[in-house]
BAMAR-596882 format. One record per residue: x, y negated, z negated of N, C-alpha, C in turn. Coordinates in steps of 0.02 Angstrom, whole numbers, padded with zeros to 5 digits, always signed. Layout:
XYZXYZXYZ...
//
This chain:
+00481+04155-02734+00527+04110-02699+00538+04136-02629+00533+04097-02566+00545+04107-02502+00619+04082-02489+00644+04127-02437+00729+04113-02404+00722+04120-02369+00775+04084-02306+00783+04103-02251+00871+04146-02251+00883+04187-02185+00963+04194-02187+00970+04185-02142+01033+04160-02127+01067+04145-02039+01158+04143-02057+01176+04149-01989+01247+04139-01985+01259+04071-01986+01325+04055-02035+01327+03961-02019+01405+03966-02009+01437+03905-01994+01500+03897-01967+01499+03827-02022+01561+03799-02046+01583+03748-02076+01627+03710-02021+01664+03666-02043+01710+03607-02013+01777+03674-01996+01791+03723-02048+01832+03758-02001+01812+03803-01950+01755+03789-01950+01729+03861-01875+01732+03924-01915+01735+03940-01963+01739+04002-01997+01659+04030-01987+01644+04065-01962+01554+04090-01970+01561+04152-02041+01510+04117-02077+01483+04156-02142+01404+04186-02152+01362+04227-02178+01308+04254-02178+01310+04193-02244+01245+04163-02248+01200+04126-02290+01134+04115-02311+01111+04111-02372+01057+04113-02408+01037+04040-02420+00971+04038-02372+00930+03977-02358+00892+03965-02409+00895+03903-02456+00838+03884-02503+00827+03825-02512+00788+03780-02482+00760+03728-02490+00833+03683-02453+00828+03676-02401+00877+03658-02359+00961+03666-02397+00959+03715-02433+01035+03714-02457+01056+03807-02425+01124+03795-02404+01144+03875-02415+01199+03884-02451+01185+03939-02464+01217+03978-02496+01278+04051-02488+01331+04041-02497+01380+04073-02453+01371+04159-02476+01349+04192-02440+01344+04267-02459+01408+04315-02458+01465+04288-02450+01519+04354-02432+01543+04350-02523+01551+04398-02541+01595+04452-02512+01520+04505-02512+01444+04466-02536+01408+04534-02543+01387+04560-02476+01388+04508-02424+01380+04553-02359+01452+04526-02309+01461+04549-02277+01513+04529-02211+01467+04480-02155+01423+04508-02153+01390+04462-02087+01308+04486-02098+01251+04463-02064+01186+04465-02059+01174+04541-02024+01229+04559-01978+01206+04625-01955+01195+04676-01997+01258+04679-02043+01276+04731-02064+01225+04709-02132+01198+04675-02154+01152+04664-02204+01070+04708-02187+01052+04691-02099+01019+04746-02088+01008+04832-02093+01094+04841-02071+01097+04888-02076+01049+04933-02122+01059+04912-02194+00994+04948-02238+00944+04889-02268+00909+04889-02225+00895+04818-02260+00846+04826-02320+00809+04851-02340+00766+04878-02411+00790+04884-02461+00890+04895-02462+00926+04877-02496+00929+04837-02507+00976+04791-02439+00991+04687-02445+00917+04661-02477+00844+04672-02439+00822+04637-02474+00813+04623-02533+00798+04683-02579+00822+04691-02648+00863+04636-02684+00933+04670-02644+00987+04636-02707+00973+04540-02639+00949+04528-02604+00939+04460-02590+00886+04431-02633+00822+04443-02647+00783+04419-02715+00837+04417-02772+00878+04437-02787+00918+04445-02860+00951+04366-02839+00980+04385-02787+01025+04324-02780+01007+04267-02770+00944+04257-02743+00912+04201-02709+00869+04168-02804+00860+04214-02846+00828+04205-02931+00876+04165-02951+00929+04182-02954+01012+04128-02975+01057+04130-02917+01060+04082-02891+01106+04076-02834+01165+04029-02857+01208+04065-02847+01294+04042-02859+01304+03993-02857+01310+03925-02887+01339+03846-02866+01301+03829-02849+01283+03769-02834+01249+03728-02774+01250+03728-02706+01263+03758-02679+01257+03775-02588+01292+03711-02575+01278+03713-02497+01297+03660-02457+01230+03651-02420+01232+03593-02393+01168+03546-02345+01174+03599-02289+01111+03629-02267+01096+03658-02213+01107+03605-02164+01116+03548-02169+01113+03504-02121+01188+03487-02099+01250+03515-02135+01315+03512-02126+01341+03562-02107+01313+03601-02095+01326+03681-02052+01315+03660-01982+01351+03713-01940+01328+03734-01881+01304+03790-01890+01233+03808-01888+01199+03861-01866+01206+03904-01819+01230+03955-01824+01261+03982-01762+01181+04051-01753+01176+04079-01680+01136+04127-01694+01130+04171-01749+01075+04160-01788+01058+04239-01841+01086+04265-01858+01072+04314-01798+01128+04391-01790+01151+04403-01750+01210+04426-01731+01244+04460-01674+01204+04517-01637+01177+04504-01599+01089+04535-01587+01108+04604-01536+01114+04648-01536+01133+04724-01494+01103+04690-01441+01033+04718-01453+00990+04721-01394+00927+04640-01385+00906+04625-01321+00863+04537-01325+00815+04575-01259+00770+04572-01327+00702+04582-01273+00643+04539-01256+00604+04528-01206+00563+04474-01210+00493+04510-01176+00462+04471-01219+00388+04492-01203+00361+04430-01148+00338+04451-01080+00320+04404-01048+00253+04409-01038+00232+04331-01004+00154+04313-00989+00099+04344-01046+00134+04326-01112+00087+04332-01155+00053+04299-01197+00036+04228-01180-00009+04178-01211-00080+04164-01172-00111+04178-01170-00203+04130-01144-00181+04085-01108-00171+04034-01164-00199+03968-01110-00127+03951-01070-00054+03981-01103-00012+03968-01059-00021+03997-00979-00016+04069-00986-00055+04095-00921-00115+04049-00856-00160+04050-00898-00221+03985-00859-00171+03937-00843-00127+03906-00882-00107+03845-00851-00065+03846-00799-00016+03899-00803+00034+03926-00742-00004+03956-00682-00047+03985-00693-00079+04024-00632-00119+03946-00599-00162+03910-00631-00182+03857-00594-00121+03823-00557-00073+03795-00607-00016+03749-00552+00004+03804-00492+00009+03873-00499+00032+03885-00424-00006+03887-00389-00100+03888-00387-00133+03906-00348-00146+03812-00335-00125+03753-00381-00132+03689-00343-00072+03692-00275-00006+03717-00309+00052+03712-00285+00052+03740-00209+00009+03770-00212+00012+03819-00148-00046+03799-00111-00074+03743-00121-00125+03698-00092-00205+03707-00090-00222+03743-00136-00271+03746-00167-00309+03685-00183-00364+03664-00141-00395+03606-00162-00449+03602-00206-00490+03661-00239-00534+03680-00292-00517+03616-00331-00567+03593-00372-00558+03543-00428-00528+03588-00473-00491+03529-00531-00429+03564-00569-00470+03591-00632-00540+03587-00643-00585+03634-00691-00587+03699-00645-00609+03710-00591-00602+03770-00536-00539+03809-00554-00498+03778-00534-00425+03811-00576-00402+03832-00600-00415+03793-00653-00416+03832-00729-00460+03874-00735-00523+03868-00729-00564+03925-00745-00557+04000-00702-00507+03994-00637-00467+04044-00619-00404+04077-00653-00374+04027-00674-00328+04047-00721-00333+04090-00789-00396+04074-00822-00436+04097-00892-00438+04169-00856-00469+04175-00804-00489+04230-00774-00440+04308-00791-00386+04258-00738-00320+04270-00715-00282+04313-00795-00279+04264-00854-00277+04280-00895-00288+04346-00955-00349+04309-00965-00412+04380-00996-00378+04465-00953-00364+04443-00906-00350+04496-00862-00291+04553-00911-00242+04496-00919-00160+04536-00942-00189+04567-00991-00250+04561-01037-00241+04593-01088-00254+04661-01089-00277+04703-01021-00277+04742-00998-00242+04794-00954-00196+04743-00920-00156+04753-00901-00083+04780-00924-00097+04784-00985-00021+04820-01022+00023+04750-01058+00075+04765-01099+00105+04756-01107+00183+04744-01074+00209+04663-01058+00241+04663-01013+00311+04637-01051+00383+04700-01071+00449+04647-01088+00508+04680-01031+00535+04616-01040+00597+04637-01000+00664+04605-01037+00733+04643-00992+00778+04646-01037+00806+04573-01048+00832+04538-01101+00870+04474-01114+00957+04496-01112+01004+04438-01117+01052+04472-01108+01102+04423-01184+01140+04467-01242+01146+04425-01297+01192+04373-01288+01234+04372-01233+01305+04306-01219+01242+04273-01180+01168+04258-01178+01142+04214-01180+01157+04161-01249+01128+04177-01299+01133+04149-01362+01163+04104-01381+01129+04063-01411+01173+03990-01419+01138+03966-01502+01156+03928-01530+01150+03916-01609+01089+03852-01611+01043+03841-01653+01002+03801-01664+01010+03730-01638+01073+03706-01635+01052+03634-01636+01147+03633-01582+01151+03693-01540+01220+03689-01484+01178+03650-01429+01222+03639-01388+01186+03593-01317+01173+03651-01269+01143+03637-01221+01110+03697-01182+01149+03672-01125+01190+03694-01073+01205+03684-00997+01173+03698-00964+01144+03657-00935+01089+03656-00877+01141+03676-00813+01154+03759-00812+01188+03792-00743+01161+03787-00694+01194+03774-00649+01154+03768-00557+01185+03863-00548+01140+03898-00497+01123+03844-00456+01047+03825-00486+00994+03796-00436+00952+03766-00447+00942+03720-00504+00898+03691-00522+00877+03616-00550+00813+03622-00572+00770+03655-00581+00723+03652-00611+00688+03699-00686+00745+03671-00715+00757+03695-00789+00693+03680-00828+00661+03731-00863+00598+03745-00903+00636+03752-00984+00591+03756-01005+00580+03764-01100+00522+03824-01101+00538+03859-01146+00486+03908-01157+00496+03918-01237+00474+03895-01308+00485+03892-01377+00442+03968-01389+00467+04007-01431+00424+04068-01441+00481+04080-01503+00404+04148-01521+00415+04180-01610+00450+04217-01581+00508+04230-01612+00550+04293-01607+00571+04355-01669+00576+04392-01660+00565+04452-01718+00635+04493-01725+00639+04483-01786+00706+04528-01789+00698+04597-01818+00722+04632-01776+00706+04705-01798+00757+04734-01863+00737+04758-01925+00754+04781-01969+00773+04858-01987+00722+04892-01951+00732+04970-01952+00735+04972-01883+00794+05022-01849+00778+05050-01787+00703+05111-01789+00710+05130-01710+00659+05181-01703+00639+05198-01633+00631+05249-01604+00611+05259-01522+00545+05315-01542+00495+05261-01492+00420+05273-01496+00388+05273-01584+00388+05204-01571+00369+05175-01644+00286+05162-01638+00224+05201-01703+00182+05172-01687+00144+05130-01706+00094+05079-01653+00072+05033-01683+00072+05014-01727+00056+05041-01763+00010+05040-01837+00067+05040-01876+00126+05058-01874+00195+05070-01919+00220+05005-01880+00236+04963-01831+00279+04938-01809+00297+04874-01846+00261+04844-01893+00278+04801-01945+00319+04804-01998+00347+04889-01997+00362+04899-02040+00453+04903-02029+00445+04890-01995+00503+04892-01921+00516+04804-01921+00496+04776-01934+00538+04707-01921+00553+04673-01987+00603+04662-02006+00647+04609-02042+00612+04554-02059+00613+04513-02005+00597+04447-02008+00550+04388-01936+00570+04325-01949+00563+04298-01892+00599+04244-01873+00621+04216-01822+00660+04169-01809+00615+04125-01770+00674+04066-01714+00633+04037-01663+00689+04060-01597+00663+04055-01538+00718+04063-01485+00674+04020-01429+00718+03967-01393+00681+03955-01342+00746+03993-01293+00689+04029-01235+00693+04051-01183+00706+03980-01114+00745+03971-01090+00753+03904-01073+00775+03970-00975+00715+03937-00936+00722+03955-00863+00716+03941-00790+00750+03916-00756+00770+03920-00702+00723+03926-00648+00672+03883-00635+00618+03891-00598+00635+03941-00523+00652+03892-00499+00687+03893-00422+00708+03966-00387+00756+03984-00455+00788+04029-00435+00763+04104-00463+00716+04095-00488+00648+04141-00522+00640+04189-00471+00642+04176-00392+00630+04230-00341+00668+04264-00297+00707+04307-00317+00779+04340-00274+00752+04325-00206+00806+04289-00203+00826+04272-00105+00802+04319-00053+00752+04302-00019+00738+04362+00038+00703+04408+00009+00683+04428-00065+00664+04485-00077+00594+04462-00093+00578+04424-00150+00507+04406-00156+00505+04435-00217+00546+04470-00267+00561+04521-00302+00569+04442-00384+00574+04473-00427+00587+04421-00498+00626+04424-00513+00685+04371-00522+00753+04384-00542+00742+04347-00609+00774+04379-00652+00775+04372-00735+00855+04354-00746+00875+04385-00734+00947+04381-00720+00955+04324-00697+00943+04300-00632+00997+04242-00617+00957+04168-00650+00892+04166-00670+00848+04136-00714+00860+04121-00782+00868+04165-00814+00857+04154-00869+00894+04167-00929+00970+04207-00927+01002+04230-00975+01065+04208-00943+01084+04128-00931+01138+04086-00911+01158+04095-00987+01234+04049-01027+01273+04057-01057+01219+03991-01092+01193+03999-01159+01182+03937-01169+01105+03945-01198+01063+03988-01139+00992+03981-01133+00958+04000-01169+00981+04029-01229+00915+04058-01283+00964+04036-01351+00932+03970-01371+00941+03951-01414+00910+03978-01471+00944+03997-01536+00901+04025-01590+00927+04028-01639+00861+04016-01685+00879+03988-01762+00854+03954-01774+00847+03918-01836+00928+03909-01862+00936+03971-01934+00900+03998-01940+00906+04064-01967+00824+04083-01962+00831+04167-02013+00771+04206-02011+00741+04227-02066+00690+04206-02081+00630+04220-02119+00610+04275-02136+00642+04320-02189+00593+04376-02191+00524+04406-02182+00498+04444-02175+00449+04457-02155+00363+04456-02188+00395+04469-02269+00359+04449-02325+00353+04384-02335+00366+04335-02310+00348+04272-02325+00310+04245-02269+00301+04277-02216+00237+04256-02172+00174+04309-02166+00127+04286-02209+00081+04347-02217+00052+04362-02170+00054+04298-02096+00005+04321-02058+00032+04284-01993+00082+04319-01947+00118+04261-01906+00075+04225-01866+00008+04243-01833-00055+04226-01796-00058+04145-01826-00054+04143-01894-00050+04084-01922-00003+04010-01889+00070+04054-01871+00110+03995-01854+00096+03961-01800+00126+03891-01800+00109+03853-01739+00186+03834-01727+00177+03805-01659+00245+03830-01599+00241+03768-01556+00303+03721-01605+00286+03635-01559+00359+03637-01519+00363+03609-01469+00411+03590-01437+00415+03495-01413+00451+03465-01438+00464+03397-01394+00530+03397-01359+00504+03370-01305+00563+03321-01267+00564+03257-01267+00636+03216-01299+00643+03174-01294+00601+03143-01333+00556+03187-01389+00503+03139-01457+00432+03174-01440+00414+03164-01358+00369+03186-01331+00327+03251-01324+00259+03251-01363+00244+03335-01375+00241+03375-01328+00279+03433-01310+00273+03463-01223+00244+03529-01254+00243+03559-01293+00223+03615-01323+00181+03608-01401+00108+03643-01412+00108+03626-01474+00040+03687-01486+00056+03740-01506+00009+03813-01488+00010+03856-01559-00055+03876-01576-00043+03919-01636-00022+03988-01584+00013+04034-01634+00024+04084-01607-00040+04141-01590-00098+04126-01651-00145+04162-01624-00181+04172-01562-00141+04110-01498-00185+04130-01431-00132+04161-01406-00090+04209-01430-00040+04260-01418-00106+04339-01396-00078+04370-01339-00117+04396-01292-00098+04489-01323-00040+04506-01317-00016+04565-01344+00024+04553-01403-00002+04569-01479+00045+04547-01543+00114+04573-01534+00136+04565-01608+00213+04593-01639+00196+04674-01648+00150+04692-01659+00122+04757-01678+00144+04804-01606+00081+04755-01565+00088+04810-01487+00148+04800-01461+00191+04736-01467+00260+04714-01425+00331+04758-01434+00333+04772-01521+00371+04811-01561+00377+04895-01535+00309+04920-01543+00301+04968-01502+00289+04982-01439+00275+04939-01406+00300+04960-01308+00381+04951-01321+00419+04908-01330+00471+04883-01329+00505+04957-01333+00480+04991-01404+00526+05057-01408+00489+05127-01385+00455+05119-01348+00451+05163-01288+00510+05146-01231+00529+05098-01235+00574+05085-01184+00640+05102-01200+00657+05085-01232+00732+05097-01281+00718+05098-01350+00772+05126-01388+00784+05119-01456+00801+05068-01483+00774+05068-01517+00776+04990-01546+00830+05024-01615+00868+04958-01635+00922+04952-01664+00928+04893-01729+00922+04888-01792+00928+04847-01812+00982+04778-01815+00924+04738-01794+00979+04660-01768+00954+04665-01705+00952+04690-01681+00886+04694-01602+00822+04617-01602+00814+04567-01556+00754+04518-01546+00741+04541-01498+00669+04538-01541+00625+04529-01458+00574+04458-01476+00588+04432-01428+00559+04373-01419+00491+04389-01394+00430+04337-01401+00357+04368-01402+00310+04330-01331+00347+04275-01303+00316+04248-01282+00302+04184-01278+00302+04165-01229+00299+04075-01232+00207+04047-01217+00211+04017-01257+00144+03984-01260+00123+03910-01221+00071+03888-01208+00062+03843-01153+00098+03776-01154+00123+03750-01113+00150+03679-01109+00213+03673-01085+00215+03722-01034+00282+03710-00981+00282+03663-00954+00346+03651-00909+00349+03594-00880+00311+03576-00805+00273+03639-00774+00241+03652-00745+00172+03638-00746+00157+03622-00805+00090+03578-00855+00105+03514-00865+00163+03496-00844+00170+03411-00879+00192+03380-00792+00171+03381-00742+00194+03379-00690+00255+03397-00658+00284+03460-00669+00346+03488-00646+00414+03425-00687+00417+03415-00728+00451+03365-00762+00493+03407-00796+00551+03438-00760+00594+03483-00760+00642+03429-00838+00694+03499-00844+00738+03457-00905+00822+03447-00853+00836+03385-00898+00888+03356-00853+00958+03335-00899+01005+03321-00885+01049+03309-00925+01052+03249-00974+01038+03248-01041+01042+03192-01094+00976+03199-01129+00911+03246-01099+00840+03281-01150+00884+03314-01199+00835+03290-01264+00837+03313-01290+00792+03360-01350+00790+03421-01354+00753+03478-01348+00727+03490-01452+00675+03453-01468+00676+03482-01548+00608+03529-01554+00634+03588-01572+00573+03647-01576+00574+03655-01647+00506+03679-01630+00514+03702-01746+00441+03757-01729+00438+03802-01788+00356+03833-01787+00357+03846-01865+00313+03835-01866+00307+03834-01961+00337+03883-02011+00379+03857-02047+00396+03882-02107+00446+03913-02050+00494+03901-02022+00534+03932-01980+00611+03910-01959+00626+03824-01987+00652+03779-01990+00641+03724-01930+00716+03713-01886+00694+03662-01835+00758+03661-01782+00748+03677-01737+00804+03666-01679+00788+03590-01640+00863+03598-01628+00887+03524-01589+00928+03507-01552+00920+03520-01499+00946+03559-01410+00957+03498-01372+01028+03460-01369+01023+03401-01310+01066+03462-01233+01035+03422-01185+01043+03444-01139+01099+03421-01102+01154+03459-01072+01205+03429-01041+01213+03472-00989+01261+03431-00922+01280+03445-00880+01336+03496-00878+01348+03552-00824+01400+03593-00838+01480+03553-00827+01534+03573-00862+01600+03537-00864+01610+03535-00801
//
C-alpha cells in the first residue's frame, strides 16, 4: 500500500499531520505532533506509518476538504538551478533571439543543446530558497511588484529525512524521505541586481507566496525510479510544461550531495531539483497575470491549484 503525508488545516484553521490514502486523510495526532518532528527519526515513523496506514482509524476526511498547507515546516529550501536539457536549450535560445540574434530558430536551439550538454560539466549548481516563501498546494500566489514578468517553474522536490554534512553520492538516497511538488514561481525583470549585472535570487524569487508546495509527500519507497516521473504544468487548462524528469541534467543523488557540501542538511530540509522546459519564455514571454490559473501535478505526486492574484 502507497501514502502520501502532508500538513492539512480544516474549516477551523487548526493544521494537523495526515495520512494520505486514496484521496482520504487521515488525522495522525496524538501519534505525531506535526510532519517535522515525524522526521525527526524517520525509520521509526516509517515503521509505525505502514502499521497505521494497514488499519487506519475511521474513515478520513476528503483530501479535497482540507487546506493543504506546506508538508513541512522546512528549516532549510534549496534549489538546484539550470538543470534540465531541453529547458536550458530553450532559455539560452530566447535570450540569444532576445538580444537580436537573427540565426534561424533551428540555429538556436542547436546553440542552446550546445549551451546545455555543457552544464553537465560544469558542476552542480543550488542556491539558497527562503521558507516564509512557502505557500500550500492549492493557496493563491501574489504576483508582488516590483516588476511584472512573473514565470512558473514546476519541479521534483525532495524532502530530506536523515541530516548529514558531506554526504556521499552513492549514500545520498538514503538521505531523503520522500518527494513532493514545489513550483518555484520568478520574477523575470528583476532577475538582474540594478547596476550590478550580478543574479538576484532574493528579490526574484522567494516573495511571500512563491513556492507553492504539496499537497503532501510521498515517501521514497514508493517511487522506484524518480527519472520515471513526468512534470505537467497548465495555465488556465493550457499545457505550458509537460517533461519527464529523466532529461534532468544533475540527479537527486549528485544534488543531495553537493547541497551538503554546502551546509548541513537537516531533516525537513527541500531541495527543489529543477525546472524543466516550458517557461514562459518558450511560450512567447506570456508572463502570468492576475486571475491564471496555475494546475501542476507530476505523477503519483498529487495535484496543485494556484489562481493568481493581485497584491491587496
Amino acid at each position: 500500500m502507497s501514502f502520501g503525508l502532508g500538513t492539512f488545516a480544516g474549516t477551523d484553521g487548526v493544521a494537523f499531520p495526515g495520512l494520505v490514502i486514496d484521496g482520504r486523510v487521515f488525522d495522525l495526532r496524538p501519534e505525531f505532533s506535526d510532519t517535522r518532528s515525524m522526521l525527526d527519526d524517520w525509520d521509526a515513523s516509517l515503521r509505525r506509518l505502514h502499521e497505521l496506514a494497514a488499519a487506519p482509524s475511521g474513515d478520513g476526511v476528503a483530501l479535497d476538504s482540507l487546506r493543504p498547507l506546506p508538508p513541512v515546516a522546512s528549516g532549510q529550501v534549496l534549489c538546484g538551478g539550470a538543470n534540465y536539457y531541453t529547458h536550458l536549450e530553450q532559455m539560452h535560445a530566447a535570450m540569444l533571439r532576445n538580444r537580436g540574434d537573427e540565426r534561424s530558430i533551428e540555429e538556436l536551439h542547436a546553440e542552446g543543446r550546445k549551451f546545455a550538454v555543457a552544464r553537465k560539466t560544469n558542476g552542480v549548481f543550488v542556491f539558497a530558497g527562503l521558507p516564509s516563501a512557502l505557500s500550500g498546494a492549492t493557496d493563491d500566489v501574489v504576483l508582488w511588484g516590483p516588476g511584472e514578468q512573473h514565470d512558473w517553474e514546476l519541479e521534483l522536490a525532495v524532502v530530506i529525512g536523515r541530516g548529514g554534512h558531506y554526504i556521499a553520492e552513492e549514500n545520498a538516497l538514503d538521505h531523503v524521505a520522500g518527494y513532493t511538488i514545489s513550483n518555484d514561481i520568478s520574477t523575470r525583470e528583476v532577475m538582474r541586481a540594478s547596476g550590478s549585472g550580478m543574479t538576484d535570487f532574493l528579490a526574484s524569487k522567494v516573495r511571500p507566496t512563491f513556492f507553492p508546495t504539496g499537497p503532501y509527500f510521498v515517501p521514497r519507497e514508493f517511487v522506484p525510479d524518480y527519472r520515471d516521473l513526468r512534470i505537467t504544468l497548465k495555465v488556465n487548462g493550457e499545457v505550458m510544461q509537460d517533461e519527464s524528469v529523466s532529461d534532468i541534467i544533475h540527479g537527486v543523488e549528485e544534488l543531495v550531495a553537493h547541497a551538503s557540501t554546502l551546509v548541513e542538511l537537516s531533516p525537513g530540509d527541500l531541495i527543489l531539483t529543477g525546472s524543466p522546459a516550458g517557461n514562459a519564455g518558450h511560450h512567447g514571454n506570456r508572463w502570468l497575470v492576475p486571475g491564471d490559473v496555475m494546475e501542476g501535478e507530476i505523477t503519483g505526486l498529487g495535484v496543485q491549484r494556484n489562481r493568481c492574484v493581485k497584491p491587496a
